[in-house]
ZAKOL-828625 format. One line per field, with one value per residue (C-alpha): residue number from 1; x negated, y, z. Coordinates in nm, 3 decimals. Layout:
% ZAKOL-828625
seq <- NUM:...
xx <- X:...
yy <- Y:...
zz <- Z:...
//
This chain:
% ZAKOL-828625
seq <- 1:2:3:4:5:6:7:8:9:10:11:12:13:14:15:16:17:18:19:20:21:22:23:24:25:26:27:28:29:30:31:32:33:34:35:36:37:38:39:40:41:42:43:44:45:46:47:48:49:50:51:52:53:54:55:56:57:58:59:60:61:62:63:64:65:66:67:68:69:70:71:72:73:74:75:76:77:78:79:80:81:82:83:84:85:86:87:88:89:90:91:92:93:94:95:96:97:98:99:100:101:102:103:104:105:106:107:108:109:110:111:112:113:114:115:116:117:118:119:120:121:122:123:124:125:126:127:128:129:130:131:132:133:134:135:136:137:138:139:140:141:142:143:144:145:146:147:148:149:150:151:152:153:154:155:156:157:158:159:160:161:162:163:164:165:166:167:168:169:170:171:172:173:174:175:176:177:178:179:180:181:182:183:184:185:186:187:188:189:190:191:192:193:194:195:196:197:198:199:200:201:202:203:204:205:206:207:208:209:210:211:212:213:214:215:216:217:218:219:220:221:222:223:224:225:226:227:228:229:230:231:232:233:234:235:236:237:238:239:240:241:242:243:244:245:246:247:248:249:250:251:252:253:254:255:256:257:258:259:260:261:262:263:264:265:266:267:268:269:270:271:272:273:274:275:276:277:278:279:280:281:282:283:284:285:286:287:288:289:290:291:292:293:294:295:296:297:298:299:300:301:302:303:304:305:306:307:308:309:310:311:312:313:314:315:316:317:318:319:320:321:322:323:324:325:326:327:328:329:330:331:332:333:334:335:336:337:338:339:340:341:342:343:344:345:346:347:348:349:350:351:352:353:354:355:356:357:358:359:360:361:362:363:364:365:366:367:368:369:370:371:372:373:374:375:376:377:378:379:380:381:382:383:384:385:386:387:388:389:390:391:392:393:394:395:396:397:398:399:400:401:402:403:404:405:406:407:408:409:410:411:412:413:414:415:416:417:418:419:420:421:422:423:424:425:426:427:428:429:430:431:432:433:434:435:436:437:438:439:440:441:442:443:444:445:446:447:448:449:450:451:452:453:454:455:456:457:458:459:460:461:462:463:464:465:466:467:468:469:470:471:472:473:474:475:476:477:478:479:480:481:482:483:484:485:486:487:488:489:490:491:492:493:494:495:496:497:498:499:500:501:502:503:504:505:506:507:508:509:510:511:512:513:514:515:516
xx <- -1.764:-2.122:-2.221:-2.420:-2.042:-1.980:-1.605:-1.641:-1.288:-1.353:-1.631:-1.386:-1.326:-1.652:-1.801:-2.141:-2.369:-2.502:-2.134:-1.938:-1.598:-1.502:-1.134:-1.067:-1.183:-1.275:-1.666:-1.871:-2.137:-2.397:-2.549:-2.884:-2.777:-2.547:-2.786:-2.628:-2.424:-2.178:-2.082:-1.805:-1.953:-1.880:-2.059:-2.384:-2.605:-2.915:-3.043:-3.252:-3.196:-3.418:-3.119:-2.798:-2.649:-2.479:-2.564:-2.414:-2.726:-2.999:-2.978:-3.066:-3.324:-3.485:-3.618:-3.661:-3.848:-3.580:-3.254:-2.913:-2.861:-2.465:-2.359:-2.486:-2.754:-3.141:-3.370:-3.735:-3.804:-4.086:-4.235:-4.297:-4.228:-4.205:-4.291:-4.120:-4.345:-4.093:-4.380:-4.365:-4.072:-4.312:-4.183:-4.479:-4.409:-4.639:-4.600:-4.570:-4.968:-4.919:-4.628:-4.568:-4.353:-4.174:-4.462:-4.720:-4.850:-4.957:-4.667:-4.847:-4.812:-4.828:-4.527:-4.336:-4.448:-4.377:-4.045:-3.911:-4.095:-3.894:-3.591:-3.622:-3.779:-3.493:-3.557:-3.419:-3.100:-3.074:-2.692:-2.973:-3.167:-2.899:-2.981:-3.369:-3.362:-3.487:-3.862:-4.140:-4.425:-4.457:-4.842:-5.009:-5.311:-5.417:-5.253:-4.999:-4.902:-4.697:-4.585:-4.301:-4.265:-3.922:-3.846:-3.631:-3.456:-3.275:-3.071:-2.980:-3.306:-3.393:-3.044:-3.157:-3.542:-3.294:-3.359:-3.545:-3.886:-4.013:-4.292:-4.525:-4.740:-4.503:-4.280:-4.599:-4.599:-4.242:-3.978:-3.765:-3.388:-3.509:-3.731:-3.725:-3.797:-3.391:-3.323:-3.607:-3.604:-3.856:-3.825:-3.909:-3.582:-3.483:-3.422:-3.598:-3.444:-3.476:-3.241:-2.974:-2.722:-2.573:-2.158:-2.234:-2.421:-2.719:-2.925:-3.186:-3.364:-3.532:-3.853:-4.077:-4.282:-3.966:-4.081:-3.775:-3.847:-3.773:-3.405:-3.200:-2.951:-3.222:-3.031:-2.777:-2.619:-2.328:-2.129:-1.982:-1.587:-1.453:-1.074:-0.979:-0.686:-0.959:-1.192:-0.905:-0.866:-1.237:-1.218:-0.962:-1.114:-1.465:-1.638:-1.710:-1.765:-1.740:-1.606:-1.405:-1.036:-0.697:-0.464:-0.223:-0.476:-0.517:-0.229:-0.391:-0.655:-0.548:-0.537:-0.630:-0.831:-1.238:-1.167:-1.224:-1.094:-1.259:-1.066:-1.341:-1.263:-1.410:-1.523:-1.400:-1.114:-0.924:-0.773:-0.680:-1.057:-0.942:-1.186:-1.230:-1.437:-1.072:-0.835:-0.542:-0.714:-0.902:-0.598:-0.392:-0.583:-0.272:-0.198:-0.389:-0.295:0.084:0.043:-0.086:0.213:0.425:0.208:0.403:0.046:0.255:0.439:0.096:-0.030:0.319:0.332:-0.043:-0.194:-0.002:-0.084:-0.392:-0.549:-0.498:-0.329:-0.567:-0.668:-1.014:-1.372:-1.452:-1.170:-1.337:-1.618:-1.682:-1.662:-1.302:-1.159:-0.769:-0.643:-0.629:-0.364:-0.282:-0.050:0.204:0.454:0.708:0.809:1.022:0.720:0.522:0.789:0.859:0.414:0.518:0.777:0.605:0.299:0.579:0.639:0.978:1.152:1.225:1.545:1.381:1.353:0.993:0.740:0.638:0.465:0.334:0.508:0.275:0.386:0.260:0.118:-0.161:-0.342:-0.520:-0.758:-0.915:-1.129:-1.046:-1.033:-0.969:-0.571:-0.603:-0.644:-0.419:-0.143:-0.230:-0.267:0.082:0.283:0.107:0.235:0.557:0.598:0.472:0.746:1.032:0.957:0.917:0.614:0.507:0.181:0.042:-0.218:-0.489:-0.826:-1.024:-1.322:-1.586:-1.500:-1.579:-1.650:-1.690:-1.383:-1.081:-0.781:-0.810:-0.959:-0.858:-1.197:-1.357:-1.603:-1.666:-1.981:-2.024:-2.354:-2.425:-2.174:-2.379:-2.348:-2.082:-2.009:-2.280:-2.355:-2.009:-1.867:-2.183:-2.143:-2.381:-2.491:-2.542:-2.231:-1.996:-1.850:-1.509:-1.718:-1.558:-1.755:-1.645:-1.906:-1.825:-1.816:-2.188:-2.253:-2.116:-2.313:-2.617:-2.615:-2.489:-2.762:-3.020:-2.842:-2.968:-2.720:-2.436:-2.175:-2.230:-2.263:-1.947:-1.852:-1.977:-1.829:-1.483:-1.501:-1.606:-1.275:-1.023:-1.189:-1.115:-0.758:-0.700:-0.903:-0.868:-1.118:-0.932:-0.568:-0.661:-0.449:-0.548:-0.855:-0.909:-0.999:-1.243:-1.094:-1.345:-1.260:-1.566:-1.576:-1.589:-1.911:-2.090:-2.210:-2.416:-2.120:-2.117:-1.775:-1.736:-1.970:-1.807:-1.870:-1.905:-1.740:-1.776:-1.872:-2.210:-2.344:-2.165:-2.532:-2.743:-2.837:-2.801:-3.155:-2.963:-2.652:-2.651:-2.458:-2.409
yy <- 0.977:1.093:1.439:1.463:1.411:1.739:1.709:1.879:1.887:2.098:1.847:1.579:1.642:1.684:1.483:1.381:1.399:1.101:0.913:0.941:0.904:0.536:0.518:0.129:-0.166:0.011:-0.053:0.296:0.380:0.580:0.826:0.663:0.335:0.067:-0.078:0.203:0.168:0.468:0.480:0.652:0.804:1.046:1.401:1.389:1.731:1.547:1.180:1.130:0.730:0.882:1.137:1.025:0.701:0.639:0.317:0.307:0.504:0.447:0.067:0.190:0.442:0.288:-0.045:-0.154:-0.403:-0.604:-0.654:-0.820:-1.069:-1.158:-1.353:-1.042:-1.263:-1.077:-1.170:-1.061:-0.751:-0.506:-0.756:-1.074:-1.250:-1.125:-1.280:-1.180:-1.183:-1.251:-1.148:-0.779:-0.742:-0.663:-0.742:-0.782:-0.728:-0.841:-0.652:-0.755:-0.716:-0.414:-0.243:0.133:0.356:0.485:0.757:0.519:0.555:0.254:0.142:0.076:-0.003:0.402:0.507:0.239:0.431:0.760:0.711:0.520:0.808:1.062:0.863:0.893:1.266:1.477:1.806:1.596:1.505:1.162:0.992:0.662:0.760:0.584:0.238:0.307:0.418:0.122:0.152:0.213:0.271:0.210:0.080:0.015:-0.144:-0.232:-0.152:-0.425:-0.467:-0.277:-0.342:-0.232:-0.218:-0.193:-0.174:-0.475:-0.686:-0.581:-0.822:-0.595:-0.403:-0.659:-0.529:-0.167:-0.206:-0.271:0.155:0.240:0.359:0.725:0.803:0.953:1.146:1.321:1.450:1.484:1.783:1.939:1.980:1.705:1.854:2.099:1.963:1.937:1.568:1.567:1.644:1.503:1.146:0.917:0.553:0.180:0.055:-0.088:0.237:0.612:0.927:1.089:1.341:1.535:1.769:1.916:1.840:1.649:1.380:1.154:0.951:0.685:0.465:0.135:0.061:-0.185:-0.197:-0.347:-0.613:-0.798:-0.779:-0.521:-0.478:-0.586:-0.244:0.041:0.285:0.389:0.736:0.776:1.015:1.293:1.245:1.291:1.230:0.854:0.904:1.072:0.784:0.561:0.815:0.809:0.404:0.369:0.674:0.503:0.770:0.558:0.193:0.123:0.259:0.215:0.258:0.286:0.022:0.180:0.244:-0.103:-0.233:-0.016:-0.273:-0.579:-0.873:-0.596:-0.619:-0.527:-0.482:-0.693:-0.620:-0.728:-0.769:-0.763:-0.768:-0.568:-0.478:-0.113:0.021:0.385:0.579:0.891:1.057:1.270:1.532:1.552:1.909:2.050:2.118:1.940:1.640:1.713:1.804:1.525:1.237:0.998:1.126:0.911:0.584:0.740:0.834:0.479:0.322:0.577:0.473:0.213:0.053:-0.220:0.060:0.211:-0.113:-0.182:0.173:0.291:-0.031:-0.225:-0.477:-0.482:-0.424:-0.555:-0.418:-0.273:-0.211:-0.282:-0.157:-0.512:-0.675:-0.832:-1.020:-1.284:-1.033:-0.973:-0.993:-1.030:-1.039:-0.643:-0.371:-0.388:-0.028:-0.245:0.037:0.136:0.443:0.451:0.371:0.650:0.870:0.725:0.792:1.129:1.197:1.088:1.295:1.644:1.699:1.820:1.906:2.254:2.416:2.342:1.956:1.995:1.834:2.081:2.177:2.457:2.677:2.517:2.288:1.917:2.026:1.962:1.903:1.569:1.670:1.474:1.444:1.593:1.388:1.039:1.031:0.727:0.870:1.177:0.946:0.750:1.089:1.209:0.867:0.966:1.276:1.148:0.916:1.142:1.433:1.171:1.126:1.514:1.633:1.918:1.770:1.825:1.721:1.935:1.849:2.153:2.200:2.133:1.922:2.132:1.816:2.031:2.295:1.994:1.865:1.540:1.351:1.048:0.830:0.573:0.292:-0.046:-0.286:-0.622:-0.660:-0.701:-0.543:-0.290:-0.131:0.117:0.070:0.212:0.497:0.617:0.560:0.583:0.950:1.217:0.905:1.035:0.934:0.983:1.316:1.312:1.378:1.062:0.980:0.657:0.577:0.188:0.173:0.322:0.046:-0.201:-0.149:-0.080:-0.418:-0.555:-0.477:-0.595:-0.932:-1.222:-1.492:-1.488:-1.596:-1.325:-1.073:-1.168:-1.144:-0.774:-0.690:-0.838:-0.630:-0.333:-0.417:-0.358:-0.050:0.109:-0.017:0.154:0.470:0.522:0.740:0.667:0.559:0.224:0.198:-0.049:-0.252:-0.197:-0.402:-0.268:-0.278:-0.224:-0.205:-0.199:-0.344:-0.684:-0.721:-0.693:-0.937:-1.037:-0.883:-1.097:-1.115:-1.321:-1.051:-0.864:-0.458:-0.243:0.118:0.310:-0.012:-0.050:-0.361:-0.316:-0.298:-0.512:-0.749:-0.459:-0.541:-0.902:-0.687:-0.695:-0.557:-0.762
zz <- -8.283:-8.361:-8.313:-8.672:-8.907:-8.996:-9.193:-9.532:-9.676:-9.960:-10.086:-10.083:-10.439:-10.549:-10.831:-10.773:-11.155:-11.095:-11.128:-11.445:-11.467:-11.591:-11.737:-11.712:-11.493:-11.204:-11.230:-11.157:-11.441:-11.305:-11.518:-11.425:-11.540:-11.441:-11.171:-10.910:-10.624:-10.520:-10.206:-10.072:-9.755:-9.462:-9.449:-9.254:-9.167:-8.969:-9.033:-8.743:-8.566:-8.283:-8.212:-8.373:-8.423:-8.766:-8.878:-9.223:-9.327:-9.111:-9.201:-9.574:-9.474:-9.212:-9.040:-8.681:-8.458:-8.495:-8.690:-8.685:-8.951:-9.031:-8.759:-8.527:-8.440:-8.323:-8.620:-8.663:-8.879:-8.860:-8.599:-8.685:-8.283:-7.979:-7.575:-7.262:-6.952:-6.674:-6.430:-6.581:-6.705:-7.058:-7.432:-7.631:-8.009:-8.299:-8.600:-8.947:-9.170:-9.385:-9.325:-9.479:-9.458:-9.798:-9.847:-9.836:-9.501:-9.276:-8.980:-8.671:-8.315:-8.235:-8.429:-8.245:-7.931:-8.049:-8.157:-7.798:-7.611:-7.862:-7.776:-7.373:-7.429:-7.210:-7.497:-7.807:-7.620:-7.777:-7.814:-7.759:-7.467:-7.233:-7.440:-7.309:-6.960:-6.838:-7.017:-6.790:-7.058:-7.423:-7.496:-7.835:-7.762:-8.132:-8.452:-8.462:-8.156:-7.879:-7.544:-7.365:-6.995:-6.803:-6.466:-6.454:-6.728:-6.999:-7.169:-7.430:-7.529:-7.850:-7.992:-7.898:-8.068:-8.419:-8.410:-8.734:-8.630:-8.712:-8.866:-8.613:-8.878:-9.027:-8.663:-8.398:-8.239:-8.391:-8.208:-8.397:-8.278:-8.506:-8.775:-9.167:-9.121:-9.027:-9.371:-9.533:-9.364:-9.423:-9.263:-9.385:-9.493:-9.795:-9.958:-9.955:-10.021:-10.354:-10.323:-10.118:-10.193:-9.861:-9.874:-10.241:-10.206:-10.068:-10.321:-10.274:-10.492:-10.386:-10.154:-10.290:-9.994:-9.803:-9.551:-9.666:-10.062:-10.320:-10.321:-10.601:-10.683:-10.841:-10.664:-10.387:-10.373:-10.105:-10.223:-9.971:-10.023:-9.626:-9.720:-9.690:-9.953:-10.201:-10.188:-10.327:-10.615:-10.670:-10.666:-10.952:-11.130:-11.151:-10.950:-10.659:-10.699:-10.310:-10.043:-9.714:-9.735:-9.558:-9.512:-9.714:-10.020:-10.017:-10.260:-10.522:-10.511:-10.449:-10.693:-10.969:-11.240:-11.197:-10.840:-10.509:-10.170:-9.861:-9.539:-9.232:-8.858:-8.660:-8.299:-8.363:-8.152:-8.163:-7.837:-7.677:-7.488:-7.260:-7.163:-6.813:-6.848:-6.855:-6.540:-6.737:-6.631:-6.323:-6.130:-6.243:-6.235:-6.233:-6.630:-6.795:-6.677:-6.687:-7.059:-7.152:-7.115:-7.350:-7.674:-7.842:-8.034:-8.201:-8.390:-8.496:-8.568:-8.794:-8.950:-8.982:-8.999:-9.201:-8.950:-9.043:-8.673:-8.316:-7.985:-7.822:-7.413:-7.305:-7.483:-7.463:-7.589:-7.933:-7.749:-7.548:-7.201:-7.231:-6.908:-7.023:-6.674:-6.675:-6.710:-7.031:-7.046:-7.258:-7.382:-7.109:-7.116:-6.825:-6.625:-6.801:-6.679:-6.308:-6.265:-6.434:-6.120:-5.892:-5.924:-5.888:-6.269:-6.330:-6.668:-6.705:-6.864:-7.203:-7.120:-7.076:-6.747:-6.562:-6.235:-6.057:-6.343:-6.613:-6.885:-6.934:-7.244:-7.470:-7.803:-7.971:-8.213:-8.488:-8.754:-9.108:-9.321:-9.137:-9.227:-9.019:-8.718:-8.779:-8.827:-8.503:-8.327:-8.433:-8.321:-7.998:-7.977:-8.073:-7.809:-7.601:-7.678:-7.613:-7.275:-7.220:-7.318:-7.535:-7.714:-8.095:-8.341:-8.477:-8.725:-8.662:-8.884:-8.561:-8.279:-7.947:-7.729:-7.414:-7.461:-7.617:-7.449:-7.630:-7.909:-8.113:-8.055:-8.212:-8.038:-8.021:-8.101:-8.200:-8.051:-7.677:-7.412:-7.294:-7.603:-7.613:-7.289:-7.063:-7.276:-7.322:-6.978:-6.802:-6.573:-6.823:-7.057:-7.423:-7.557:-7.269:-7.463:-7.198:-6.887:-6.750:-6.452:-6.216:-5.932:-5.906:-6.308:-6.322:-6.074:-6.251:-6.611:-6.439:-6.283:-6.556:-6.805:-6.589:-6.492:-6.744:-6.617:-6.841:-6.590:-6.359:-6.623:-6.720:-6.353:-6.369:-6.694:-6.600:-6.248:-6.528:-6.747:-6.399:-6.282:-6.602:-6.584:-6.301:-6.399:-6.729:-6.976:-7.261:-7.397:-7.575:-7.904:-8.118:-8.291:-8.686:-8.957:-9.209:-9.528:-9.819:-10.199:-10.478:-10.782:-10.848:-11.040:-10.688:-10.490:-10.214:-9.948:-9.607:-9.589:-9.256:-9.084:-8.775:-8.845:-8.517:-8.503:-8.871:-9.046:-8.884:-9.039:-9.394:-9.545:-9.297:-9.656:-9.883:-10.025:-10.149:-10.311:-10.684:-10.916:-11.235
//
């Protein structure tokens, strides 16, 4: 979950003026012309790849030192090559000759500095300043190049330097939690923002100044519809003409006329956070591992799914670090309920687990909107009740990260495994919103990321895998496949790619889409 999606339900429904309704065929006709793609996008409040991570639209807004290309594979973008000195522990980058950014102004060596040194400044709280801890000093010593210094390696840092860079003339000297820029963002990516109305809709029209070459589709808006079931609505309507959708939307789609559905696997898994800023947790440490084995995933997979996911029970389960020799929580819910006993929980009059006079009692939230989750959230609780528990599902407006029982959470990344991994189990990394702090884990990762032999990193990562077994953050569920539906007349869609968590790499050749 990213701190910046702001769930909008009443603009769900919205119609957006540049999308006019199309009756037949399911192709969207924008009311600027047919050359426009509209998206069907979550809410966003702050577009800032400095602070937030959310990928889907920073990889149209903005450009980094490097980039994944559709195998996941490190590529060269706004630097053309790059040296390692092993003696230093220095990358030394080489950027592209005449580079801008979308208002014209040169991209140098310095805004490269400024915006890792924005990223590891402690006052703009970052959700990315785990992912740079390592950098000693950022130098420019010219105009197109920059070096940067860490204190030992970093196997992961050229998937990390994919961040878009900021400009620095436009942000030096604000305080950017704060800034206009945040709403006004202005990067080197394939697109730049014309337009956006809060709750409605974001629209951007092509860079020509793209290092990659003028992009093909005139213009991208992504429309604000939060609902999953509304999207599909939008889809056949013509209002949207592509979007992410749910499993069960799906048959709407498929093998229909004007339409093509794409079926991509993912590295993106859903399960239970427990927040571990709240004495539900802190005084029963043995609950979480207990509560894993009352979710029956299968039946999620079966019923929510429509098989369109995987079982899931390790962060690190779609790569090649997955250590399968772990507990896997396979549903028993006996065993759930022996752990239960065993720690002094005993069912009142009312069939309830309790101790100490308080119930075993407490409340997933989620985010409106996602009917995904929601329905993966209330099997939980389901499975949960049967066994004794007295546990519900809310979707309140703003997730309280600090002051929630529980939260259905979304991770997982394709790229290397210290992404996602040290920054959201990491004790006080940016991501790690459940307060989940392990001593031997933050061990573990740290070595990890600075190990460059991959058999011992998978050693480490393996040894990673167990100690979350047996301490738990989260209640795995299950791994999803991104289903997308658009219409058929576009192409250029790397099918075969593997998306991360939200769909992050959907657009990584969006300058190559066309729509014909």
């Amino acid at each position: 979950m990213k701190k910046i999606l702001k769930p909008l339900a009443a603009a769900a429904m919205t119609i957006v003026m540049c999308a006019c309704l199309c009756a037949c065929g399911g192709e969207a006709e924008s009311a600027e012309g047919d050359n426009t793609l509209v998206y069907g996008s979550s809410d966003y409040t702050a577009i800032n790849p400095a602070l937030f991570e959310h990928g889907e639209i920073n990889l149209l807004l903005f450009a980094g030192l490097t980039a994944h290309d559709e195998n996941n594979s490190i590529v060269p973008a706004l630097a053309e090559k790059w040296d390692f000195n092993e003696s230093t522990n220095t990358y030394e980058f080489t950027l592209r000759e005449g580079l801008t950014f979308h208002d014209g102004e040169p991209l140098t060596s310095e805004d490269v500095k400024f915006t890792i040194e924005a990223i590891m400044n402690p006052d703009n709280g970052s959700e990315n300043a785990s992912n740079f801890e390592d950098v000693v000093s950022v130098e420019a010593p010219d105009k197109l190049h920059v070096n940067i210094k860490l204190k030992a390696p970093n196997v992961a840092m050229l998937d990390y330097l994919t961040i878009g860079v900021l400009p620095k003339h436009l942000l030096e000297g604000q305080d950017m939690t704060t800034s206009d820029f945040n709403q006004n963002p202005v990067g080197a990516g394939p697109y730049k923002l014309v337009s956006w109305d809060m709750g409605q809709s974001i629209t951007m029209e092509k860079f020509e100044g793209y290092y990659r070459g003028t992009p093909k589709i005139d213009k991208v808006v992504f429309k604000i519809v939060e609902d999953t079931d509304a999207r599909a609505l939008q889809l056949e309507s013509g209002e949207l003409n592509f979007a992410q959708i749910t499993p069960k939307s799906e048959e709407k789609f498929k093998d229909r006329e004007g339409f093509k559905v794409y079926e991509m696997n993912t590295s993106d898994y859903r399960g239970i956070m427990y927040n571990f800023n709240n004495k539900l947790w802190q005084d029963n440490p043995e609950l979480p591992a207990a509560l894993s084995y009352a979710v029956d995933r299968q039946a999620i997979i079966d019923a929510v799914l429509l098989g369109h996911g995987q079982v899931a029970y390790s962060p690190l389960q779609a790569g090649d670090y997955c250590n399968e020799n772990i507990e896997k929580y396979e549903y028993n819910p006996d065993k759930a309920v022996e752990l239960i006993e065993a720690a002094g929980w005993k069912k009142n009059d009312e069939g309830i687990y309790e101790k100490n006079g308080k119930p075993l009692s407490f409340t997933i939230n989620c985010t409106q909107g996602d009917q995904v989750r929601i329905d993966m959230a209330k099997i939980c609780a389901q499975n949960f009740n049967d066994i004794g528990l007295k546990v519900s599902v809310d979707s309140p407006a703003e997730t309280d990260w600090a002051g929630q029982e529980a939260f259905l959470i979304g991770w997982g990344s394709p790229f290397d495994p210290d992404d996602h991994t040290y920054k959201v189990f990491g004790t006080d990394k940016g991501a790690n919103y459940s307060a989940y702090s392990n001593e031997e884990v933050d061990s573990l990762l740290q070595e990890a990321r600075e190990t460059e032999n991959t058999d011992k990193r998978k050693e480490l990562y393996g040894r990673f895998q167990e100690v979350l077994a047996d301490d738990p953050a989260y209640t795995f569920i299950a791994y999803v496949d991104a289903i997308y539906a658009g219409s058929d007349n576009i192409t250029g869609i790397t099918e075969d790619t593997v998306l991360g968590h939200h769909g992050v790499g959907i657009f990584h050749n969006i300058e190559k889409w066309e729509i014909k």
